[in-house]
C-alpha positions as YAML, in Angstrom:
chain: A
units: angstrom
residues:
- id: 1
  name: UNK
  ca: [4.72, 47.90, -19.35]
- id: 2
  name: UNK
  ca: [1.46, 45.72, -19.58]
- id: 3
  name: UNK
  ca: [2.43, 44.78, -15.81]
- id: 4
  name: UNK
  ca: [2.04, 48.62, -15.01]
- id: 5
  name: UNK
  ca: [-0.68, 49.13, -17.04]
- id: 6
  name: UNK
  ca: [-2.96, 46.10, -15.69]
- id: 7
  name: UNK
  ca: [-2.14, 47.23, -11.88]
- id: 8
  name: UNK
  ca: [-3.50, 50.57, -12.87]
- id: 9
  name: UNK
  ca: [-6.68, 48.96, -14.25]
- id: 10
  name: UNK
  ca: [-7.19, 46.96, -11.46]
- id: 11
  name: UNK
  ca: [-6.09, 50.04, -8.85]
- id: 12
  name: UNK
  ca: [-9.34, 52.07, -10.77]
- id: 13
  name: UNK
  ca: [-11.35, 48.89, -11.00]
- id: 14
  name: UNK
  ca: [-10.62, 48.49, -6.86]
- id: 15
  name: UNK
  ca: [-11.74, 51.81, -6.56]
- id: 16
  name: UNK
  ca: [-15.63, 51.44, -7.60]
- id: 17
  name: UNK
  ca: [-15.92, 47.74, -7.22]
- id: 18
  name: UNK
  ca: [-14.96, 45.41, -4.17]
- id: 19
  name: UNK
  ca: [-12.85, 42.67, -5.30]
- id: 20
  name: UNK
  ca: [-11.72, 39.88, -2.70]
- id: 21
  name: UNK
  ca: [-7.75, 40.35, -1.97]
- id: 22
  name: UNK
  ca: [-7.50, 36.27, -2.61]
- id: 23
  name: UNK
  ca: [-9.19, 36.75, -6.04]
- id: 24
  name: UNK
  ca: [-6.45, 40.59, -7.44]
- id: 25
  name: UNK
  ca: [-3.74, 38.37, -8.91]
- id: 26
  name: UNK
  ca: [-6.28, 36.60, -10.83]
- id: 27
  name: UNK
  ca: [-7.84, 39.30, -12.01]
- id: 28
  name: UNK
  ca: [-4.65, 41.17, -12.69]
- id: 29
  name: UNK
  ca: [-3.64, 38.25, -14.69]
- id: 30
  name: UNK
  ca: [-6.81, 37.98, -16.69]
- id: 31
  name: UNK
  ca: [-6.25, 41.85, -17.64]
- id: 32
  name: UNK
  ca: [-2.67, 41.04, -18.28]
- id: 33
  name: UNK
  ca: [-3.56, 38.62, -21.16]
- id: 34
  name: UNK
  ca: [-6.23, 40.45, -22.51]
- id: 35
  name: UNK
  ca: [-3.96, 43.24, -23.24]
- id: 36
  name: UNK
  ca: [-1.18, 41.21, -24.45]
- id: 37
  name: UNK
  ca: [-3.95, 39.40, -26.90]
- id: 38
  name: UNK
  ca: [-4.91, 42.93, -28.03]
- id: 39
  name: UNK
  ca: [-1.56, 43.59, -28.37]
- id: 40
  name: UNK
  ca: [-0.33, 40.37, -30.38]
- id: 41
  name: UNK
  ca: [-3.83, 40.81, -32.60]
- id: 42
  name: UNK
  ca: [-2.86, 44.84, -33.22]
- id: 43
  name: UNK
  ca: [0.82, 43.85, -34.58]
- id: 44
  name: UNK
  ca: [-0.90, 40.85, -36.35]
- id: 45
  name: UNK
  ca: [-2.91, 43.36, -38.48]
- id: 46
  name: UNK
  ca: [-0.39, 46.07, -38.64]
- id: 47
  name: UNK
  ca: [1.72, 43.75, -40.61]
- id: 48
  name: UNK
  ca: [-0.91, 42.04, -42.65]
- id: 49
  name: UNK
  ca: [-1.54, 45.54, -44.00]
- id: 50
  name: UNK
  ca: [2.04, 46.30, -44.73]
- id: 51
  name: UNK
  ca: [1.61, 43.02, -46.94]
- id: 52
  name: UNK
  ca: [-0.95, 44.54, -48.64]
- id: 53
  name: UNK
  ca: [-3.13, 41.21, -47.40]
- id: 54
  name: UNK
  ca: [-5.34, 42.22, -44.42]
- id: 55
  name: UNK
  ca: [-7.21, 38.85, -44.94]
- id: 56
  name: UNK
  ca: [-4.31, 36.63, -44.02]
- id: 57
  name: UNK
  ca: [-3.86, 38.44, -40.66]
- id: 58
  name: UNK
  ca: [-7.49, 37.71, -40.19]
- id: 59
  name: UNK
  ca: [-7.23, 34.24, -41.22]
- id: 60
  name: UNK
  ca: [-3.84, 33.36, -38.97]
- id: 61
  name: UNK
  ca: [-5.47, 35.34, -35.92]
- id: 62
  name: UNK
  ca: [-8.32, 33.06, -36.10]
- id: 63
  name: UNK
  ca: [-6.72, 29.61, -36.68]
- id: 64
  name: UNK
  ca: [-3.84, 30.44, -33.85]
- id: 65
  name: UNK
  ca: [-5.69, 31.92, -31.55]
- id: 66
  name: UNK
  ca: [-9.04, 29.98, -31.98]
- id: 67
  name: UNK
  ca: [-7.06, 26.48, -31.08]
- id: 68
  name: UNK
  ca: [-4.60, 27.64, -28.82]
- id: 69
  name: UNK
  ca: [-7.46, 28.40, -26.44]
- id: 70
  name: UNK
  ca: [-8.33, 24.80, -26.45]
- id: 71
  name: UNK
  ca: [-5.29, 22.88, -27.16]
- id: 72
  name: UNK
  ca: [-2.93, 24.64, -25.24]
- id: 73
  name: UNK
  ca: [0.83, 25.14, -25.97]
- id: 74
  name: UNK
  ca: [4.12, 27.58, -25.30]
- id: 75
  name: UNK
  ca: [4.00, 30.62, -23.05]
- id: 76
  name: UNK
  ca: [6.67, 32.92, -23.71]
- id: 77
  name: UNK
  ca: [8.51, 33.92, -19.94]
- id: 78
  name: UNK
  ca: [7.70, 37.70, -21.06]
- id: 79
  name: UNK
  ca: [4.58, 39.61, -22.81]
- id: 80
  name: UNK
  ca: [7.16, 41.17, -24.88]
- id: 81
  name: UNK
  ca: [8.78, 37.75, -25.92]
- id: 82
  name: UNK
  ca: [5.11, 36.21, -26.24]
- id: 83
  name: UNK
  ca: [4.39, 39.87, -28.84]
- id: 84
  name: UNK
  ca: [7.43, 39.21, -30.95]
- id: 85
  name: UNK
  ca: [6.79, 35.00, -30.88]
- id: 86
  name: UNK
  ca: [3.55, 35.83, -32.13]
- id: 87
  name: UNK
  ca: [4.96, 38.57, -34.61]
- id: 88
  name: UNK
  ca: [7.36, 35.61, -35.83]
- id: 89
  name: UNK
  ca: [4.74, 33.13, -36.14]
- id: 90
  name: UNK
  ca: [2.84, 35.24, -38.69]
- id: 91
  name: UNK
  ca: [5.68, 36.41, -40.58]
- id: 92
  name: UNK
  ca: [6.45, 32.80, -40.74]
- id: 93
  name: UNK
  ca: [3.35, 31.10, -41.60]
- id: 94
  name: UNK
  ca: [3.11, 34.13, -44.68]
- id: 95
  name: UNK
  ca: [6.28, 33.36, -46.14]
- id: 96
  name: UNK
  ca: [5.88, 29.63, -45.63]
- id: 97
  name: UNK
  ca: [2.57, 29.58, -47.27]
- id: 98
  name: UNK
  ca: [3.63, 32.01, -50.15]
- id: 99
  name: UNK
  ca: [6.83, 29.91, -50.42]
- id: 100
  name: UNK
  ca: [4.62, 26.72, -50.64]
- id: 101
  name: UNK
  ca: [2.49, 27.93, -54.23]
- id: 102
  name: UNK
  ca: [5.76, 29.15, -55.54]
- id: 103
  name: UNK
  ca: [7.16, 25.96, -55.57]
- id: 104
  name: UNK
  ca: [4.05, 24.46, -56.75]
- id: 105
  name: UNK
  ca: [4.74, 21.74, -53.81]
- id: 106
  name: UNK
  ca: [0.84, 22.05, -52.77]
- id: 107
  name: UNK
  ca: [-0.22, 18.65, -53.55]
- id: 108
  name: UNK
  ca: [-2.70, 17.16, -51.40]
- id: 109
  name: UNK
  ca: [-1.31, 14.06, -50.63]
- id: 110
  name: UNK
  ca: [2.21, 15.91, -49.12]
- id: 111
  name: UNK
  ca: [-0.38, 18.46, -47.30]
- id: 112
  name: UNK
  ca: [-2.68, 15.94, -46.35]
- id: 113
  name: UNK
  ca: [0.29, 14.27, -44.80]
- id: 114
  name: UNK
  ca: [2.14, 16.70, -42.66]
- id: 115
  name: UNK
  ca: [-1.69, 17.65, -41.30]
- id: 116
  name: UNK
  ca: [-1.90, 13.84, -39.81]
- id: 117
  name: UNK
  ca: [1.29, 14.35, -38.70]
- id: 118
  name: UNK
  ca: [0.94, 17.23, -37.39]
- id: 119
  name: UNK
  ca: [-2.87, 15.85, -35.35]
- id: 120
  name: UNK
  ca: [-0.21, 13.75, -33.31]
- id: 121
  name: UNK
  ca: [0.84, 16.15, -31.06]
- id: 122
  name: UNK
  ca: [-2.69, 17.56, -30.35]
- id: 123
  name: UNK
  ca: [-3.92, 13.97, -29.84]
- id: 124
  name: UNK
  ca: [-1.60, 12.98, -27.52]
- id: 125
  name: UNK
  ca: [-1.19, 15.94, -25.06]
- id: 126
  name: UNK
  ca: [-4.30, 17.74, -26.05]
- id: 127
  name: UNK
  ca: [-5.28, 20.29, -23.64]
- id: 128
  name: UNK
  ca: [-1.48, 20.90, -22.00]
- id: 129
  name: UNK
  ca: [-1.75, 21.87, -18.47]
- id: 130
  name: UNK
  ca: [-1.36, 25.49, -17.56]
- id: 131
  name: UNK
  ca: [-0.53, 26.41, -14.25]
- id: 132
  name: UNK
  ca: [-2.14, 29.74, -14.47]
- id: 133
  name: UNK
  ca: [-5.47, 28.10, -16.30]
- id: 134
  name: UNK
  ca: [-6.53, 25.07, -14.12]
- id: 135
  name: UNK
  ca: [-8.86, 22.75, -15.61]
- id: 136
  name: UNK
  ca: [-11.10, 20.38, -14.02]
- id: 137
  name: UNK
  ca: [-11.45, 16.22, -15.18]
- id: 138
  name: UNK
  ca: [-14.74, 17.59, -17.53]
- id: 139
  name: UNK
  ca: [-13.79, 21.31, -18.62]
- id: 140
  name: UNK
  ca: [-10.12, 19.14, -19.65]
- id: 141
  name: UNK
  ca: [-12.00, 16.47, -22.19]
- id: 142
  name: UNK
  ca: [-14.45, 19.19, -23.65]
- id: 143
  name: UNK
  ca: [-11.51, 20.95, -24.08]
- id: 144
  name: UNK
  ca: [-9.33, 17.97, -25.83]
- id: 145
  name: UNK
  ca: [-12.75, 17.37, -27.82]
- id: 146
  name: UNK
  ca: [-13.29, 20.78, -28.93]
- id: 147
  name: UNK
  ca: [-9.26, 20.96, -30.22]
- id: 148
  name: UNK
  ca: [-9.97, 17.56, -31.97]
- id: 149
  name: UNK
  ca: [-12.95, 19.08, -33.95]
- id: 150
  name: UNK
  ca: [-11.48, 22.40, -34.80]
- id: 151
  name: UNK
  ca: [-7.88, 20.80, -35.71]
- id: 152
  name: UNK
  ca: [-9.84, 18.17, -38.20]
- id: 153
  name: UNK
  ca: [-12.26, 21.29, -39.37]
- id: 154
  name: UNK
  ca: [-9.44, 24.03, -40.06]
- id: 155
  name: UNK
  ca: [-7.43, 21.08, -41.97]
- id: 156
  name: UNK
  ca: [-10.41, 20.43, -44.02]
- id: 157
  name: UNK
  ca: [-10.40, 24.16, -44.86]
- id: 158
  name: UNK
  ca: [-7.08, 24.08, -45.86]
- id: 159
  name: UNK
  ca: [-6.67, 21.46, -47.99]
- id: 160
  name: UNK
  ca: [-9.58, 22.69, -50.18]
- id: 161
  name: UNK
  ca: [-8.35, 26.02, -50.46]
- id: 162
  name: UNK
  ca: [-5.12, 24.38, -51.68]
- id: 163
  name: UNK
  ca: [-6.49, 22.75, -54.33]
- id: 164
  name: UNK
  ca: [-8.06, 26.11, -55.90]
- id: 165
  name: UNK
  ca: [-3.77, 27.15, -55.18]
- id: 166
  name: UNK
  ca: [-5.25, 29.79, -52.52]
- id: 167
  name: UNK
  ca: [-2.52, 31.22, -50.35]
- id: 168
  name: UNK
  ca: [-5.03, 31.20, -47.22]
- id: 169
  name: UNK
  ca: [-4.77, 27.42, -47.78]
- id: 170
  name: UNK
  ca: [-1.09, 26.89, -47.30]
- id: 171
  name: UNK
  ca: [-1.15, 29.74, -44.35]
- id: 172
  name: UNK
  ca: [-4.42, 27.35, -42.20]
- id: 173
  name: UNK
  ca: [-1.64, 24.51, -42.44]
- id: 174
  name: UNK
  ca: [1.50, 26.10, -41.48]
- id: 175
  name: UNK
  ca: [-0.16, 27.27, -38.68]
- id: 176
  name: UNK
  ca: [-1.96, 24.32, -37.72]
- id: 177
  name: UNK
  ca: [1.89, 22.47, -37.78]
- id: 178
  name: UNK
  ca: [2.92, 25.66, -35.86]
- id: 179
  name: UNK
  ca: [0.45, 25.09, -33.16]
- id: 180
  name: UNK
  ca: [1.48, 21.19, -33.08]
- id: 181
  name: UNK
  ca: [5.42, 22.00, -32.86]
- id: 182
  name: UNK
  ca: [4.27, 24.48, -29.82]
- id: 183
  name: UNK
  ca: [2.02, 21.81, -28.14]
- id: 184
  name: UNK
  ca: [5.47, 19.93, -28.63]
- id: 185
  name: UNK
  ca: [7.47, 22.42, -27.24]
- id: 186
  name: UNK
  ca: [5.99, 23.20, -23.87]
- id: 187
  name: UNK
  ca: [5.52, 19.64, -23.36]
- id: 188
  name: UNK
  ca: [9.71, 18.92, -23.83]
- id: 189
  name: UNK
  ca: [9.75, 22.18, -21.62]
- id: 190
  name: UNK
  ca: [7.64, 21.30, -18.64]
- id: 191
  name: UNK
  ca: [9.23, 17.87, -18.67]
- id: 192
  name: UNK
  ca: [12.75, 19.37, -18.66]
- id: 193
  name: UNK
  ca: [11.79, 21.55, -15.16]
- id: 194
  name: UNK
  ca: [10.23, 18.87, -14.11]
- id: 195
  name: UNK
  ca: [13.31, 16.93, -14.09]
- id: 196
  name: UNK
  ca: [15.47, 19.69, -13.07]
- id: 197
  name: UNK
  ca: [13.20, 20.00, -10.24]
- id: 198
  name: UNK
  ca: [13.54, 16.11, -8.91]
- id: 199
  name: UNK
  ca: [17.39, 16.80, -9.58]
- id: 200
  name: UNK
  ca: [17.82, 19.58, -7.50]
- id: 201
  name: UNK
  ca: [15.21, 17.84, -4.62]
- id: 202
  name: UNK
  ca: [17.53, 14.74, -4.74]
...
């Protein structure tokens, strides 16, 4: 559907502007994600308000989205897989993070841990490369320094909201680790059709 509905856009778009033919399947897949972003921030929010907590849709939105553009990570093979992934990832992070000050398990030094552990990830593969989203030698290390300062920053956040037992605390970290496990992730996966590749050339 967003498919149909960004060749549309760019059909009316063709019709009052003149866009290079080499240059339509980037545009189409800039429209593409902006919709899909629009769409992943809507169900965000639509859910957040069934929780009764618009804030913590707000809060998620802007930790996931904020890094991911720097840092990198899993791309779902479909927008509608990369809508629910997203819908799972909040729904997650909530119940995580409401789970966490139930337990009482919010103690800085455990928190403080799984954040470090969670930085190694993002240190070590820190922007992952994106095939639709080339980046040159300098836009790659702004990038990498940019997901460095906002990783240390949003941690920072967290762990002081923890210790006033906030729940928007416990949700920055779970979706800081989130972020980490899906730097993780597309790394195993590129590295896995990478090898599939050299298999199938051999």
């Amino acid at each position: 559907m967003i498919e149909k509905i960004s060749t549309r856009l760019l059909d009316f778009v063709r019709s009052h502007v003149t866009i290079d033919a080499e240059l339509s399947d980037v545009y189409k897949y800039g429209i593409e994600i902006s919709i899909s972003t629009a769409l992943n921030i809507l169900l965000t929010m639509i859910i957040a308000f069934a929780l009764g907590d618009p804030l913590c849709g707000i809060v998620f939105l802007g930790c996931m989205i904020l890094i991911r553009s720097y840092c990198g990570g899993y791309h779902a093979d479909s927008y509608f897989n990369c809508n629910c992934m997203m819908i799972i990832l909040f729904s997650a992070a909530y119940g995580i993070g409401r789970l966490i000050l139930y337990f009482k398990i919010a103690e800085f030094h455990i928190m403080s841990s799984i954040l470090m552990l969670g930085f190694i990830p993002i240190y070590a593969f820190s922007p992952v490369k994106n095939v639709h989203k080339e980046l040159s030698k300098q836009k790659a290390k702004k990038c990498r320094i940019i997901s460095f300062v906002l990783y240390i920053a949003m941690s920072l956040i967290g762990l002081y909201l923890i210790l006033i037992n906030s729940l928007y605390g416990s949700l920055i970290i779970v979706t800081l680790i989130e972020v980490s496990v899906a730097v993780l992730v597309e790394i195993f996966r590129q590295r896995r059709n990478k090898n599939e590749a050299q298999g199938n050339g051999s």
